[in-house]
KEKE-3310 file (N, C-alpha, C; in steps of 0.2 Angstrom, whole numbers, plus 5000, padded with zeros to 4 digits):
npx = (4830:4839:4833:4834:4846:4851:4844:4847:4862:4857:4853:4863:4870:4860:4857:4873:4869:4860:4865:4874:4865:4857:4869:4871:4862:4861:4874:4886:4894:4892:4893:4895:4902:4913:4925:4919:4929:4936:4939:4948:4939:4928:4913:4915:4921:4911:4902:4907:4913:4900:4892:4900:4897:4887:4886:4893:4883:4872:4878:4880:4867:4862:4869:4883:4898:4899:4905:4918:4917:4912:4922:4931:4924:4924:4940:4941:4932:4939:4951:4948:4944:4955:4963:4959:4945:4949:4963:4957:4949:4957:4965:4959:4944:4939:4932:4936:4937:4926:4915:4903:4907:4913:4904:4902:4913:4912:4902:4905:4915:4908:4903:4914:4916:4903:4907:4917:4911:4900:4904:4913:4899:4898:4903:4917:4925:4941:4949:4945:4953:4966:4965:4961:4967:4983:4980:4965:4966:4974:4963:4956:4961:4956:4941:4938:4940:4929:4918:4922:4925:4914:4906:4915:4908:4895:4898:4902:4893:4883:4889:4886:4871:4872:4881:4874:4861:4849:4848:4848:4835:4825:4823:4815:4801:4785:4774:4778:4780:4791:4803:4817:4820:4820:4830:4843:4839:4841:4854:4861:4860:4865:4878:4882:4879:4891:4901:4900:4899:4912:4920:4917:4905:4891:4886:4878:4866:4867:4870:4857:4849:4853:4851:4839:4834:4837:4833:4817:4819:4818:4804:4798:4804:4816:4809:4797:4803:4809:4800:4793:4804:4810:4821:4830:4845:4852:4844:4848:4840:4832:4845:4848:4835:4839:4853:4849:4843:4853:4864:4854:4855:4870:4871:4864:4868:4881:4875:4871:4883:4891:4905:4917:4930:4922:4932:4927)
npy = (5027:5030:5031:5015:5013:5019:5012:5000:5003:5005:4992:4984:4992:4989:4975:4972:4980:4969:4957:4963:4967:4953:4947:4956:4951:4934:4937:4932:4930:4930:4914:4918:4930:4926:4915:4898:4901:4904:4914:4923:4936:4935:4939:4955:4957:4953:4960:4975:4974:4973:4986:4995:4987:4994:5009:5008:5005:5014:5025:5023:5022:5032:5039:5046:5050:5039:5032:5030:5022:5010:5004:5006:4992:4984:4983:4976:4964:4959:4954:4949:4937:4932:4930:4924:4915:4906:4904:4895:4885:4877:4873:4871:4865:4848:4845:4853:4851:4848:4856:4861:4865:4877:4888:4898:4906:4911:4920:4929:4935:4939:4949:4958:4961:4968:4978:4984:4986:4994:5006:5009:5016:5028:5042:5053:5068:5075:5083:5079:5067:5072:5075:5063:5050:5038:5025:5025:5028:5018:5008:5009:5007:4993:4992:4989:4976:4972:4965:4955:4947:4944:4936:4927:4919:4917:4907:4899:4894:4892:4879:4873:4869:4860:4851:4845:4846:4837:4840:4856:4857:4853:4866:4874:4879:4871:4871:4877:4868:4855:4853:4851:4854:4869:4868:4865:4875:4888:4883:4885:4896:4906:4900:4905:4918:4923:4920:4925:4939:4942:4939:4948:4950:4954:4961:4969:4965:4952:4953:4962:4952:4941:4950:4951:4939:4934:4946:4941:4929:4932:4935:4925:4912:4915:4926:4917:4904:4910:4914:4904:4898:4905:4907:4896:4889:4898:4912:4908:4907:4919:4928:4925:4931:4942:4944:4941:4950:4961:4956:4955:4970:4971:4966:4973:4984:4982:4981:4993:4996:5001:4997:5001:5013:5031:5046:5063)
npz = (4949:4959:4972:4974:4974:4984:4993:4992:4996:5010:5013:5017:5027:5039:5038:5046:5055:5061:5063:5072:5083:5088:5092:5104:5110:5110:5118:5110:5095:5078:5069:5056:5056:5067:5069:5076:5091:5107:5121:5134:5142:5133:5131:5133:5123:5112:5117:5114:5102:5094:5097:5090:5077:5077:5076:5066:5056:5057:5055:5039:5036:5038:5030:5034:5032:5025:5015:5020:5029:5024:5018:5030:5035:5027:5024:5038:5038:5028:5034:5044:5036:5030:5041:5050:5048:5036:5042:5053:5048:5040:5052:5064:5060:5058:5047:5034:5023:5016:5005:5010:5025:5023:5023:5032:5031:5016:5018:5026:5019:5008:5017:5016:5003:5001:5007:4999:4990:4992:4997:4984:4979:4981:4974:4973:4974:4968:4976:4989:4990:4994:5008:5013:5024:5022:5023:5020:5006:5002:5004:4997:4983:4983:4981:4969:4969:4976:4971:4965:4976:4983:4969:4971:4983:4978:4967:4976:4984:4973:4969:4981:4980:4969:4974:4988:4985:4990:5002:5003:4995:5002:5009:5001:5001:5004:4996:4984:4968:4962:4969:4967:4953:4958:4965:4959:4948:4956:4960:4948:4942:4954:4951:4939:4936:4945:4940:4927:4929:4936:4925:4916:4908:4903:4915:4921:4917:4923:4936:4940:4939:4947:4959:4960:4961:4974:4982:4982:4987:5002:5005:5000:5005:5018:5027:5030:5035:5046:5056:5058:5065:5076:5084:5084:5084:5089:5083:5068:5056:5057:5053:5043:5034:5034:5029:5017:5012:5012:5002:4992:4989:4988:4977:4967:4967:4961:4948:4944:4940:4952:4957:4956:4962:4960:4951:4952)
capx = (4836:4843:4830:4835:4853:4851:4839:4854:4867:4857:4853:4871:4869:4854:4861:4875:4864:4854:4869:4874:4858:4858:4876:4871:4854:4862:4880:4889:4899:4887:4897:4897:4907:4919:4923:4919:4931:4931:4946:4947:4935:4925:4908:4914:4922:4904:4899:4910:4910:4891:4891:4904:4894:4879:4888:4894:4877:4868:4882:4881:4859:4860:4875:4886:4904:4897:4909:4923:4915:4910:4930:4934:4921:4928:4943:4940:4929:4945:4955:4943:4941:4961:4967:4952:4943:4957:4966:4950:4946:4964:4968:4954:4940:4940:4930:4937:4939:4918:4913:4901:4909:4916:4899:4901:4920:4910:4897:4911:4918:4902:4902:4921:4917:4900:4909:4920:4904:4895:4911:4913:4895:4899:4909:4923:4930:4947:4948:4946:4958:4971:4962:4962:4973:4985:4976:4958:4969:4975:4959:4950:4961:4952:4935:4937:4941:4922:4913:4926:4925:4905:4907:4917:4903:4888:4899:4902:4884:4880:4890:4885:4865:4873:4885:4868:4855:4845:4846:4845:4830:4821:4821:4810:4793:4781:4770:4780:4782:4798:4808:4824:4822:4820:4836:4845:4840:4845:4862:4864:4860:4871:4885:4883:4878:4895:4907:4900:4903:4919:4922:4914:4901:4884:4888:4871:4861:4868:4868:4852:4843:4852:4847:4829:4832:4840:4826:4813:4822:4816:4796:4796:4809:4817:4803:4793:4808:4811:4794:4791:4810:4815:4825:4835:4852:4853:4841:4850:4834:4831:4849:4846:4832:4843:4860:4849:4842:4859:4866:4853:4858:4875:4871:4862:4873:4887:4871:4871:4893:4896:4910:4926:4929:4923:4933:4926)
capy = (5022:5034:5029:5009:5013:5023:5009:4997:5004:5005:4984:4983:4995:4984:4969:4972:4983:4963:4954:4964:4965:4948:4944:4955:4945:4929:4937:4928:4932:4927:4912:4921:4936:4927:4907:4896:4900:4907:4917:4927:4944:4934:4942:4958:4960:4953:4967:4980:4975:4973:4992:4997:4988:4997:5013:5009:5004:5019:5031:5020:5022:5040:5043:5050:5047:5030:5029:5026:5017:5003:5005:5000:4987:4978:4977:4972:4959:4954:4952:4941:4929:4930:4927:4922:4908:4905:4897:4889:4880:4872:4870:4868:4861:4843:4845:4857:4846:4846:4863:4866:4869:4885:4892:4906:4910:4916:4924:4934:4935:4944:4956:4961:4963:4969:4983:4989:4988:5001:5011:5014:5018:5036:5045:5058:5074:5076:5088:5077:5063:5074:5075:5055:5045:5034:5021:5025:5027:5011:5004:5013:5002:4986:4992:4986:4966:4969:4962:4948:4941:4944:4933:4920:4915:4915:4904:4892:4892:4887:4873:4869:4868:4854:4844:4846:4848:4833:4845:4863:4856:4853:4874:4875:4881:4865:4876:4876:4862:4854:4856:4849:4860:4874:4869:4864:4882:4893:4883:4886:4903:4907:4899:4906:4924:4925:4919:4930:4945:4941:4941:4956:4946:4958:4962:4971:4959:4945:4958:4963:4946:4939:4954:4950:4930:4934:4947:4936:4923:4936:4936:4918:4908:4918:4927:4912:4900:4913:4915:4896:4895:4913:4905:4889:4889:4906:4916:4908:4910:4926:4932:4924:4937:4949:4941:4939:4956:4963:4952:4956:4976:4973:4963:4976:4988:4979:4980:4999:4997:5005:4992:5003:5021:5036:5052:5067)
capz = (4951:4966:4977:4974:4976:4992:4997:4993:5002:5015:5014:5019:5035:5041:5036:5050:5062:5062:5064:5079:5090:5087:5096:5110:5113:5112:5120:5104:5088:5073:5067:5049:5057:5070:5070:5086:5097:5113:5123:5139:5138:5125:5130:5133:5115:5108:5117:5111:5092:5092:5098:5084:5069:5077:5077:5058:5052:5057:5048:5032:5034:5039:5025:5036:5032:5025:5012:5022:5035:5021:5018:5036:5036:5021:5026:5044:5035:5023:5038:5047:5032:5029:5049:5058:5043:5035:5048:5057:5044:5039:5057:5069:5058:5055:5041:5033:5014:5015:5004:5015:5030:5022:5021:5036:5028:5011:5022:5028:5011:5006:5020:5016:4997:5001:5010:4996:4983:4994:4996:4976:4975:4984:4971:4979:4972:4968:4983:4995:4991:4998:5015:5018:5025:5017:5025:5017:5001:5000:5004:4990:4979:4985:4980:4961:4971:4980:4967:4966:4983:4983:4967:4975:4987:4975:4964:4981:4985:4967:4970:4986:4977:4967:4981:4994:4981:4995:5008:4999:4991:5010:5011:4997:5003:5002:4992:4977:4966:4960:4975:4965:4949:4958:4968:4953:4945:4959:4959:4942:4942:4956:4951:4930:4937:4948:4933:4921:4934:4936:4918:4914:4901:4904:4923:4923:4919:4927:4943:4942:4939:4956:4964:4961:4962:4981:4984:4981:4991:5005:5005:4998:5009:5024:5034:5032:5040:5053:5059:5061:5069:5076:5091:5083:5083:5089:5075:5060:5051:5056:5051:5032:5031:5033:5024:5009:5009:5011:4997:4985:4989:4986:4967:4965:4967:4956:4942:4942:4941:4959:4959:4955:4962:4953:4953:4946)
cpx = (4839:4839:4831:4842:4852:4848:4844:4861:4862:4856:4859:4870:4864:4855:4868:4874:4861:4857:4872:4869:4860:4863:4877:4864:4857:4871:4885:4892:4895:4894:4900:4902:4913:4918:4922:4923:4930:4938:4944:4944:4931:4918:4910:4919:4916:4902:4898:4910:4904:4892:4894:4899:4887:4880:4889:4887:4872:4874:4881:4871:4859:4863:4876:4894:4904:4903:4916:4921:4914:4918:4933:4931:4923:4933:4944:4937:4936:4949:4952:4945:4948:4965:4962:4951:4946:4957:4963:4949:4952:4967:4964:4947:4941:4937:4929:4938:4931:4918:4908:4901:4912:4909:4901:4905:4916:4906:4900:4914:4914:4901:4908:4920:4911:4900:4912:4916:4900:4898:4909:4906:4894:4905:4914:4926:4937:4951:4948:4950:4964:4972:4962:4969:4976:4982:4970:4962:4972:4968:4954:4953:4959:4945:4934:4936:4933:4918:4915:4924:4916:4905:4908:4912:4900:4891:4899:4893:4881:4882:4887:4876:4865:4876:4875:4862:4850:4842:4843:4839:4823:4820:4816:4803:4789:4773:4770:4783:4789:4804:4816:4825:4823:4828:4842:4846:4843:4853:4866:4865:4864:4879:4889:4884:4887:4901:4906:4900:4909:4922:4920:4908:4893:4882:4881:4866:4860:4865:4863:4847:4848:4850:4841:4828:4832:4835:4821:4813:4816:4810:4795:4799:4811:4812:4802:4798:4808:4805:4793:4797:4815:4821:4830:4840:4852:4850:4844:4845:4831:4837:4850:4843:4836:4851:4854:4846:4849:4863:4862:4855:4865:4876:4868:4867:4880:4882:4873:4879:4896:4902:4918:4925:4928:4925:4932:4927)
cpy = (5025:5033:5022:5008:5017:5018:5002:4996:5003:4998:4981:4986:4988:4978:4968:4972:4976:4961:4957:4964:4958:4944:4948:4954:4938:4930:4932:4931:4926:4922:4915:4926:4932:4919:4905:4895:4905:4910:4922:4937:4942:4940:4952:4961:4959:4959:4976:4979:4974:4979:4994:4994:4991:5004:5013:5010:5010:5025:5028:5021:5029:5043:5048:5047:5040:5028:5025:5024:5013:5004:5001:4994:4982:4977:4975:4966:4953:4954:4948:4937:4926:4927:4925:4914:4905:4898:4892:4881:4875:4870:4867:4862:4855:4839:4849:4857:4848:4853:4865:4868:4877:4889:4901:4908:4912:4919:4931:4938:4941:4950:4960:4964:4967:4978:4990:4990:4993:5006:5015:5015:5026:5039:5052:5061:5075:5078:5085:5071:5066:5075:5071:5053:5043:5029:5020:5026:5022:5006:5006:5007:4995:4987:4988:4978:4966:4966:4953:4943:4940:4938:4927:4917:4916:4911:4897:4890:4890:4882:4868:4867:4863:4847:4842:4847:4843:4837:4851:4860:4855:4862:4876:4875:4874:4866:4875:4870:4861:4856:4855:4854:4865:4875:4869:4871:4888:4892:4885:4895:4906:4907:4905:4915:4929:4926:4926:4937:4946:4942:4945:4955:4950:4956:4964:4969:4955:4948:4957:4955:4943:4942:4952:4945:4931:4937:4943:4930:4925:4935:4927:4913:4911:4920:4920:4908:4904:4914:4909:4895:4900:4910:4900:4890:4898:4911:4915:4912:4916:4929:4929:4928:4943:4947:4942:4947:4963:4962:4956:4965:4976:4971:4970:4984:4989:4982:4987:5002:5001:4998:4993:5013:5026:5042:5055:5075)
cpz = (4957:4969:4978:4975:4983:4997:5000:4998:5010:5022:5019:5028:5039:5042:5045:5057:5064:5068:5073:5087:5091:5091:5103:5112:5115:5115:5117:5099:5085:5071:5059:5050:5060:5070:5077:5088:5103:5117:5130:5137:5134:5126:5131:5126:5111:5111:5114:5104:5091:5092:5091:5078:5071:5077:5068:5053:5052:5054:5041:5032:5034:5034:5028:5037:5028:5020:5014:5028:5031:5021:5021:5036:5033:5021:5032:5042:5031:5029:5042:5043:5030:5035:5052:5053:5042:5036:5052:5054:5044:5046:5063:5067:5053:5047:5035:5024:5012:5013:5007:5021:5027:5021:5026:5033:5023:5015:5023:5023:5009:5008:5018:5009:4997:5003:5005:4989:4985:4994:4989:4977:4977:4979:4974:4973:4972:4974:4988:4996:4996:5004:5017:5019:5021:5016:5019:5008:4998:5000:5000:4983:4980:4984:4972:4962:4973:4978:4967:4971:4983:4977:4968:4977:4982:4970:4968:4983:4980:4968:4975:4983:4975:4971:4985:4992:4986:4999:5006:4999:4998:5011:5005:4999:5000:4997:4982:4976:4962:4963:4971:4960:4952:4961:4962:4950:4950:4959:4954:4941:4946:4954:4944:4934:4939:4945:4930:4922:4933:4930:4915:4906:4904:4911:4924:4923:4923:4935:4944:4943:4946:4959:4967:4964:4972:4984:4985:4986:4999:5006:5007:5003:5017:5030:5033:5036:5046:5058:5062:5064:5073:5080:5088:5084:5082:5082:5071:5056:5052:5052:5044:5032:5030:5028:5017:5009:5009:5005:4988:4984:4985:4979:4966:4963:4962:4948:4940:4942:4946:4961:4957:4958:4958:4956:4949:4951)
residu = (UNK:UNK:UNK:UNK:UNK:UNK:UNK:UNK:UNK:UNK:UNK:UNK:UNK:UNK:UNK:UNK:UNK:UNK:UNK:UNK:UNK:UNK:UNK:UNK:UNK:UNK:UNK:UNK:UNK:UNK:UNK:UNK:UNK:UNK:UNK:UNK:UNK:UNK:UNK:UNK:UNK:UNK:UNK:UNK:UNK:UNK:UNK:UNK:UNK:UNK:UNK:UNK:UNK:UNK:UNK:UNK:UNK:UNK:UNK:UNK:UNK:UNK:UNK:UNK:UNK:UNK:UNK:UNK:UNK:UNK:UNK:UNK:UNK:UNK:UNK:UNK:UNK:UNK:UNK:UNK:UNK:UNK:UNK:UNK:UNK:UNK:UNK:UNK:UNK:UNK:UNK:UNK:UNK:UNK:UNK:UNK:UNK:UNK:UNK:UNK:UNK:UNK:UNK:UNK:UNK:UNK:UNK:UNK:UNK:UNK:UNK:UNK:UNK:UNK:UNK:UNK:UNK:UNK:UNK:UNK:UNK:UNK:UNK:UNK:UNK:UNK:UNK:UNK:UNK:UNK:UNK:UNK:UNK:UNK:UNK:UNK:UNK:UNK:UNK:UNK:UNK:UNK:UNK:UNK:UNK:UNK:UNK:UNK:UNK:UNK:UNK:UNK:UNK:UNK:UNK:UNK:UNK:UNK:UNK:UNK:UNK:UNK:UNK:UNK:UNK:UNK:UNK:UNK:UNK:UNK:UNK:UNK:UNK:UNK:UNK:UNK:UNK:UNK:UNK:UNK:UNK:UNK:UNK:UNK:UNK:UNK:UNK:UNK:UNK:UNK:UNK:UNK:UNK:UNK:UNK:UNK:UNK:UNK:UNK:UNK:UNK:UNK:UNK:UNK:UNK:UNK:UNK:UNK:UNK:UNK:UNK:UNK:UNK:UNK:UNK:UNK:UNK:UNK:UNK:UNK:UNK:UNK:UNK:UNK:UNK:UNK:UNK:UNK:UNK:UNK:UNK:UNK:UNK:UNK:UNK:UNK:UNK:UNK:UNK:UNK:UNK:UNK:UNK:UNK:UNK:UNK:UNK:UNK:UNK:UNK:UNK:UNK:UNK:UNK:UNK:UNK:UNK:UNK:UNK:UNK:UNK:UNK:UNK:UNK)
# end
């Protein structure tokens, strides 16, 4: 089990490490991180927060300091989703009623809770509370909400399976049969998994089987898109490969109960 949690966390590092290259190849802010807009300095802040989540991501892989580096990261991430998304959506986008324009806000959602699911899974000594901040002290109590907000979005994306089941169902490999069941069961799956989290109804389970389902998404779905389309709209499809193999690290991690601080 401690090699798939190590492996885990370090989904999340990787997952970031992507998303940065990424923003400075196409001198951009991944729409999942930062909404579109645009403001004086824009590229040379893409520059400087790419560096920073490639400086984080290699401490959270190396496990150096990682715990409170996922810490910072989630709530950098919950302050994005609360001031940046947010108010994007309610004020700048016109279509902001349609559930799936909020897709990059959960995305972001994800990385914020995703942040403080990695967190709790580094357990911390009594000994050393005394030596953090207040800061990393209050943000210790938002690791129990990580699973929550991670939640939230795998609820919204079940939904969106059903609103969009037309389209979804076009990402389904032409390989496999029954492009709508298949779409239908993963929206089901998603949606059910994320409830029964949230209520604390066999978190382990639920956890683990979307682990696998998202993994799996990985081999089966992702590379293949991103091979046939690395370049589109800025590497979307490449940055799914890594979104979902991050995602499924951080279900996994919920599975194994790293989703509340442990002091010993």
């Amino acid at each position: 089990m401690e090699p798939l949690i190590r492996v885990s966390r370090i989904s999340y590092g990787i997952m970031m490490a992507a998303l940065a290259v990424q923003q400075i190849i196409y001198v951009a802010f991944r729409p999942v991180i930062l909404p579109p807009v645009t403001f004086p300095g824009y590229a040379i802040c893409v520059y400087v927060t790419s560096i920073a989540l490639i400086v984080a991501s290699m401490a959270i892989i190396l496990d150096k300091k990682a715990g409170t580096v996922c810490l910072i990261l989630g709530a950098l991430f919950l302050l994005l989703f609360v001031c940046g998304f947010i108010p994007y959506e309610f004020i700048s986008d016109p279509s902001w009623k349609n559930f799936g324009a909020w897709t990059f806000a959960d995305k972001d959602l994800v990385f914020a809770g995703g942040g403080f699911v990695v967190a709790g899974s580094y357990p911390i000594r009594q000994a050393v509370i005394s030596k953090e901040s207040s800061v990393i002290r209050f943000l210790e109590k938002l690791i129990p909400f990580g699973s929550v907000f991670f939640c939230i979005t795998m609820i919204s994306f079940g939904i969106d399976h059903f609103l969009y089941a037309k389209g979804v169902s076009g990402l389904v490999p032409a390989w496999i049969p029954g492009p709508m069941f298949w779409t239908y069961f993963a929206g089901a799956a998603l949606a059910l998994s994320g409830i029964t989290i949230i209520l604390g109804i066999q978190v382990k389970w639920s956890a683990l089987l979307l682990s696998l389902m998202i993994f799996l998404w990985v081999p089966i779905l992702h590379i293949p898109r991103a091979i046939a389309d690395p370049y589109g709209l800025q590497g979307n499809e490449v940055s799914s490969v890594f979104e979902a193999f991050g995602f499924s690290g951080i279900a996994y991690l919920i599975a194994c109960g790293y989703h509340s601080r442990k002091i010993v």
